[in-house]
N, C-alpha and C positions, 0 to 999 in steps of 0.2 A: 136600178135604184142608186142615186147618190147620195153621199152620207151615212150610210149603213154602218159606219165604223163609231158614230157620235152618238152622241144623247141621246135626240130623239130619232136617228134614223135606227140605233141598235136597238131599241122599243117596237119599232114599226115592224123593223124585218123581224124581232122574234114571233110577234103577231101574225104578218107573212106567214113566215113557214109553218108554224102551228094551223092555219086557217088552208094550209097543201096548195100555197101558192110556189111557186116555181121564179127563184130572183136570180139574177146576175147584179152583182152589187160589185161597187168601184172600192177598190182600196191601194192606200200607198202602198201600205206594208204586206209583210204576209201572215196569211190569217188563218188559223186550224180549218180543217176542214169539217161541215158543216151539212147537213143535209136538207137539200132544199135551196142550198146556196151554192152557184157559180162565183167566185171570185174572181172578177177583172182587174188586176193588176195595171196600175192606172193613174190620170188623175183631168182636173176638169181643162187643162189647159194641152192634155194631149187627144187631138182629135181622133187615132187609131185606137186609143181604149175607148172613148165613147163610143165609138161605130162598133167595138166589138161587146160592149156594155146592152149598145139598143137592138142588134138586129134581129129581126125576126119578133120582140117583144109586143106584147099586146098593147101597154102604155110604160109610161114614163115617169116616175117619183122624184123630183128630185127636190131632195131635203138637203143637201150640202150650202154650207154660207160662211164666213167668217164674221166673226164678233167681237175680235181682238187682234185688230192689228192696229201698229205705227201710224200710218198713211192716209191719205183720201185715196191717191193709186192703188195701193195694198187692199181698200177696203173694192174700190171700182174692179179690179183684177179677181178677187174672189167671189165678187158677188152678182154686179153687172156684167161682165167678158165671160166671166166662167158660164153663167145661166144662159147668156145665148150660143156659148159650144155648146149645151146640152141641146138648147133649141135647132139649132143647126143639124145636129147630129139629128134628133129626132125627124126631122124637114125630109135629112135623105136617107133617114131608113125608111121612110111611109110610115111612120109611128104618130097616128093622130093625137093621138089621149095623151095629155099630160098635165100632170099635177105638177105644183110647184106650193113649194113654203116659204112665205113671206115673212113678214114680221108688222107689227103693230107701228111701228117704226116708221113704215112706208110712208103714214097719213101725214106725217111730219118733216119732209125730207130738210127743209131747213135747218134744224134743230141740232141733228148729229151727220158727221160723215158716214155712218151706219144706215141711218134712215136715208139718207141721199142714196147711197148704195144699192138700198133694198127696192128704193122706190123705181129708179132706174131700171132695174131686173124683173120688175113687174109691167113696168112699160114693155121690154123686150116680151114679153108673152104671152102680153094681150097684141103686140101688132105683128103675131108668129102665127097668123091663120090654122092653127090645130085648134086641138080642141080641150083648150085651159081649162083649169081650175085654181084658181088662187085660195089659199091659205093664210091668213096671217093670225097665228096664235098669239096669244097674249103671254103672261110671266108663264115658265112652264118648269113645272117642281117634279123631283119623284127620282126613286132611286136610280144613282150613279150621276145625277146635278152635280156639278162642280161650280158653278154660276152661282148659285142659292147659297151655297155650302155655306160660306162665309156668314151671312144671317144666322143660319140656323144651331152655327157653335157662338155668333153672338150672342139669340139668346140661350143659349144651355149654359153661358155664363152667366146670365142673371139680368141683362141689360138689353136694349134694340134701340140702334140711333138709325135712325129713317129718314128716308128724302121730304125736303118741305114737305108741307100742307098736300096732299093730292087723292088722286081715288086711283085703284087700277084693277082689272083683270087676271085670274089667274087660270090656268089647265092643266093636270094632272099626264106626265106623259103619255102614260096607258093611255089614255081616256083621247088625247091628240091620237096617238098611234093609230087605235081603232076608229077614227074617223078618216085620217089619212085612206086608210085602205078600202072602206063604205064609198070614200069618195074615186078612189082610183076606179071601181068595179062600177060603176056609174055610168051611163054614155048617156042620160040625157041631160036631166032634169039639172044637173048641176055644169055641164058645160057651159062657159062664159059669168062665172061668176064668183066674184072674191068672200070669203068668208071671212068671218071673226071670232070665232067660235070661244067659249068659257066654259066655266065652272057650274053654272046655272046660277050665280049669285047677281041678284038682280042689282042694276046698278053698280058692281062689281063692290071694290073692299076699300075703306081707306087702308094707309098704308099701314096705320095702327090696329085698326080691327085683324088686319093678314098677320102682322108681329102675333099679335096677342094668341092667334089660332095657331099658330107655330109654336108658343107659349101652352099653351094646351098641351100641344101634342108630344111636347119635349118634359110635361111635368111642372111647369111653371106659372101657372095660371095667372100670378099677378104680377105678369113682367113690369118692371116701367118702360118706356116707350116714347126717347127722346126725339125729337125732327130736328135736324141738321140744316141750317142757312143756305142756298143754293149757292154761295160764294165759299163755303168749307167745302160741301162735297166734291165740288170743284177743285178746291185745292189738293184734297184728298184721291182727288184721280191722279193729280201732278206727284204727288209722295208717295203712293200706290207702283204706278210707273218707274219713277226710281227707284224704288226700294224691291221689287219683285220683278222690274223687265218686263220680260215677255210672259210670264206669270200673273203678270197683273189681273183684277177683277174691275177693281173699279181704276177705267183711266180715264182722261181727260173726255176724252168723244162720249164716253156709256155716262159719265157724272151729267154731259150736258141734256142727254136723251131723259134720264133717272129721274131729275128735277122737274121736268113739264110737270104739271099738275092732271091729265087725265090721259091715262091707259087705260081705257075703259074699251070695252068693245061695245059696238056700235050696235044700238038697239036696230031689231032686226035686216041685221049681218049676219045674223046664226044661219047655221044650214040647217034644210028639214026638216023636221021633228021626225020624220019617217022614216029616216034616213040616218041618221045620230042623234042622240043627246045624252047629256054626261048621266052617266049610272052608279057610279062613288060618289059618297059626298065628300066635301072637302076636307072635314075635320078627318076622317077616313083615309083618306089618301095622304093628310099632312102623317099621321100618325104611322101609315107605312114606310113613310120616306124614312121617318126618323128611325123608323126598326133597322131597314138597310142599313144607312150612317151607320147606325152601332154594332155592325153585324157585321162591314167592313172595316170598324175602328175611327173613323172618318168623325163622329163626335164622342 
């Protein structure tokens, strides 16, 4: 597994090991020890920890990507180059089965140098003869988000400035995670095939219906709920970046992705129904995030 040390990879593998799956998971740094977990001491651009990451594995997870970097390279380097040393590595271990995590992003490569990125990296593994599975989750919330965060002490202030006019998608980590691994334990049904998985919210949220259930769940029920000009958010990636670095949430490239008008996942793009479908509702899951945040200080 790559990414194990993030958001939604550290979600997946607690899943993992709790469901007596057996991972070797990649990390820079060093990490407690864990049961159920090999620590590969690593990273996606060294080809001796992936070989020592896949061999002998049943399949392949890999949820590693970058979301915040400088570059078009920076963005090509972690997400394009990285994903096919995974694939490469997988090729000469004999490790057919592999999963990978996209992003919603893909369907748009124009857009942002992210979506160009992702979309690239989904090319590499559909034309990698194993045996894929594509992912691309849509907004993904839930304890230990640092992405979100920013929203969610927007509104516990009282206010929500939101991207123009749009609709989008959302999915509860858990609720990713546990589908991540449904789909990893898979050999048929789902080989060759990209998903888009949600909330189960038909026709997904506008951006204000999402504020307002965040709104809910933080205690606020009648937030107000302003929409932002796609030429401020913009600018606000530009003042984002300067002012926080490499810190940044909102920079230039995510303003330009933020503002499209439809993150929507793609009516039937969902996987299975046999196979997954969300089991928290979202009010549910918004309101557990919020308990975390407060429970690590966070809002």
């Amino acid at each position: 597994m790559t990414g194990a040390t993030g958001f939604v990879g550290g979600a997946t593998l607690q899943r993992a090991v709790a469901a007596g799956w057996e991972v070797r998971a990649l990390t820079r740094r060093p990490q407690e020890p864990r049961d159920g977990v090999t620590w590969i001491d690593g990273a996606l651009d060294r080809p001796d920890s992936l070989a020592a990451m896949i061999a002998g594995a049943d399949a392949v997870l890999h949820i590693a990507g970058v979301v915040n970097v400088p570059t078009r390279a920076a963005f090509e380097a972690g997400n394009a180059i990285a994903t096919a040393n995974v694939v490469a590595a997988a090729r000469d271990a004999g490790v057919a089965r592999f999963v990978h995590v996209s992003s919603l992003a893909a369907r748009e490569p124009a857009l942002s140098n992210y979506g160009w990125s992702k979309e690239r990296a989904e090319a590499v593994v559909m034309e990698s003869a194993l045996d894929w599975t594509i992912i691309r989750p849509p907004a993904v919330f839930g304890p230990g988000d640092t992405d979100m965060l920013d929203l969610f002490r927007m509104v516990g202030r009282g206010i929500a400035l939101l991207p123009p006019p749009g609709r989008m998608s959302a999915i509860y980590v858990d609720e990713l995670a546990r589908l991540l691994l449904a789909v990893t334990a898979d050999r048929d049904e789902t080989v060759g095939r990209i998903y888009e998985p949600d909330d189960g919210q038909a026709g997904g949220w506008t951006h204000r219906e999402f504020a307002k259930a965040i709104g809910r769940a933080i205690g606020r029920p009648n937030l107000p709920a302003l929409s932002v000009p796609a030429a401020v958010l913009k600018a606000g990636g530009h003042l984002d970046r300067l002012v926080r670095r490499d810190r940044a949430k909102l920079t230039p490239d995510r303003a330009a992705y933020i503002a499209h008008p439809d993150w929507v996942a793609t009516a039937g793009t969902q996987p299975p129904a046999a196979l997954w479908q969300p089991a928290l509702a979202t009010d549910e899951a918004l309101a557990e995030t919020v308990r975390w945040y407060r429970e690590q200080g966070w809002l």
